[in-house]
N, C-alpha and C positions, 0 to 999 in steps of 0.2 A: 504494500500500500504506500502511494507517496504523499506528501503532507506540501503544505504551500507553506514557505518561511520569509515572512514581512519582517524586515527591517525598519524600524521605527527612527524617521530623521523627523528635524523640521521644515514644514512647509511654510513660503511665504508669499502671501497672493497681494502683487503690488497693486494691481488694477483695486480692488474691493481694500486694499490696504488693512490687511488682514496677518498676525501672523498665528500659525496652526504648530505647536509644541505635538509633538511624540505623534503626527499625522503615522499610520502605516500605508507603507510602499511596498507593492508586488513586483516580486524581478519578472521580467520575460518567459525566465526558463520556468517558476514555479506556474507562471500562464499556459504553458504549454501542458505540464503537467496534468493542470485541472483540465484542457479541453480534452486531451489524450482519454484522462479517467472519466471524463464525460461523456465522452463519446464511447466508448467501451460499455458504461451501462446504460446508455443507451439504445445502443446494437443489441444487448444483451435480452432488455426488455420487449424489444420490437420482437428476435425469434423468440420469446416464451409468450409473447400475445401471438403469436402464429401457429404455435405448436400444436397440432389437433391427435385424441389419442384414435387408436385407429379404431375403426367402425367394427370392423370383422379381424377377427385374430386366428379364425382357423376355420375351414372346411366344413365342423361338423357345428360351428357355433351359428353360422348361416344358417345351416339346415335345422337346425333346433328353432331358431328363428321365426323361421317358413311354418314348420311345425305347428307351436303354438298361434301364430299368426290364422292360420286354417284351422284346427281345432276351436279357438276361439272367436268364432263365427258358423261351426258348423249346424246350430239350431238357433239362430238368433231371431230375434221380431224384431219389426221397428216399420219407419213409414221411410215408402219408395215413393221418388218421383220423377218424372220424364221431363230428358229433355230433346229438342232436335233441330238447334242450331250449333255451330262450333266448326271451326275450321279445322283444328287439331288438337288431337289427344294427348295426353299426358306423357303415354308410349310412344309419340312422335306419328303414328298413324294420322291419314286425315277422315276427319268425321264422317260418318256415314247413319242418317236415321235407319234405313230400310235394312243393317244389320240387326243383328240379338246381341248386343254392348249394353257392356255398364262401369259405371264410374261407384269404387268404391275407396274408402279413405285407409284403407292397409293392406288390403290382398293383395297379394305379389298380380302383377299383371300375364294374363295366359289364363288363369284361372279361373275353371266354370262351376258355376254357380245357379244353381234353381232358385230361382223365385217365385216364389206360392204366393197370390193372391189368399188374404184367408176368409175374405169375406164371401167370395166366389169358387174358391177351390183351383180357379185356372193357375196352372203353372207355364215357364218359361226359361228354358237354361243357355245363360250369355256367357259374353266371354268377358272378364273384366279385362278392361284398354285404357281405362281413366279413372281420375282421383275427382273424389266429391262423396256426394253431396257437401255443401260447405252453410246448410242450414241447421241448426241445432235438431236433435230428434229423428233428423231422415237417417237409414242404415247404407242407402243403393238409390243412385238416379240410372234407370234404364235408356235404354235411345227409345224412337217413338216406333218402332216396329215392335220392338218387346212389351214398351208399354199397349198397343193394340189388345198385344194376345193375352196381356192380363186385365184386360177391358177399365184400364183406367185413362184412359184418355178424356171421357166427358168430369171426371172431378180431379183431376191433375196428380193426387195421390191415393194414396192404398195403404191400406197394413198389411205386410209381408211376412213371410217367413223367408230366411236364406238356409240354404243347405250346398256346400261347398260337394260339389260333384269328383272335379279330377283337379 
């Protein structure tokens, strides 16, 4: 660690006609010092504000993951709702109503999933391609072909069942 060593002289300011007894004075070199260890934790602080721990550590910690992720969805209720504008998906895919999609807020994307109408009994099994709903209470926003086959289209939502297929 280096330390900064002030030399204590007198200062005399003629302009303001001032004199300044035991003023301290910084040499150059202990200036340099302080930018040197300044900049050091500096630097320092910037990579541990960058440091991210890693997301996945192993193979099987992914798939435990995935695991729980499906599992904890395989009998859920909640309220679905349709949508059928949007350019692109979350998956990079572009929109398509006239498939059987859905947008759900954790299923890994690929995975199919039935949706049971439970007022009706109609069922429907999509492929999740997108993240949503992003209204509080909904489980699944389906595209509008899906929604068709579970006959919610004239009141925009339903209570569902999800059951996580493959």
């Amino acid at each position: 660690m280096c330390s900064i060593s002030c030399a204590r002289n007198p200062y005399v300011d003629i302009e303001a006609r001032r004199i300044f007894l035991n003023t301290p004075s910084v040499s150059p070199a202990g200036l340099r010092k302080a930018a040197k260890l300044f900049a050091v934790i500096l630097t320092s602080a910037t990579l541990s504000a960058c440091a991210q721990p890693s997301i996945v550590n192993n193979k099987s910690g992914l798939f435990a993951t995935r695991q729980t992720s499906l599992n904890d969805t395989r009998a859920s209720y909640g309220l679905a709702s349709f949508y059928e504008e949007g350019a692109q998906t979350a998956n990079g895919e572009k929109f398509d109503p006239h498939e059987l999609t859905a947008a759900h807020p954790t299923l890994p994307f690929g995975t199919r999933l039935r949706v049971t109408n439970v007022a009706t009994g109609r069922s429907v099994i999509v492929r999740i391609n997108d993240r949503g709903p992003f209204v509080p209470g909904r489980v699944v926003d389906v595209s509008y072909a899906a929604a068709e086959t579970l006959g919610i289209i004239g009141r925009g939502i339903a209570k569902v069942k999800l059951d996580v297929v493959q």
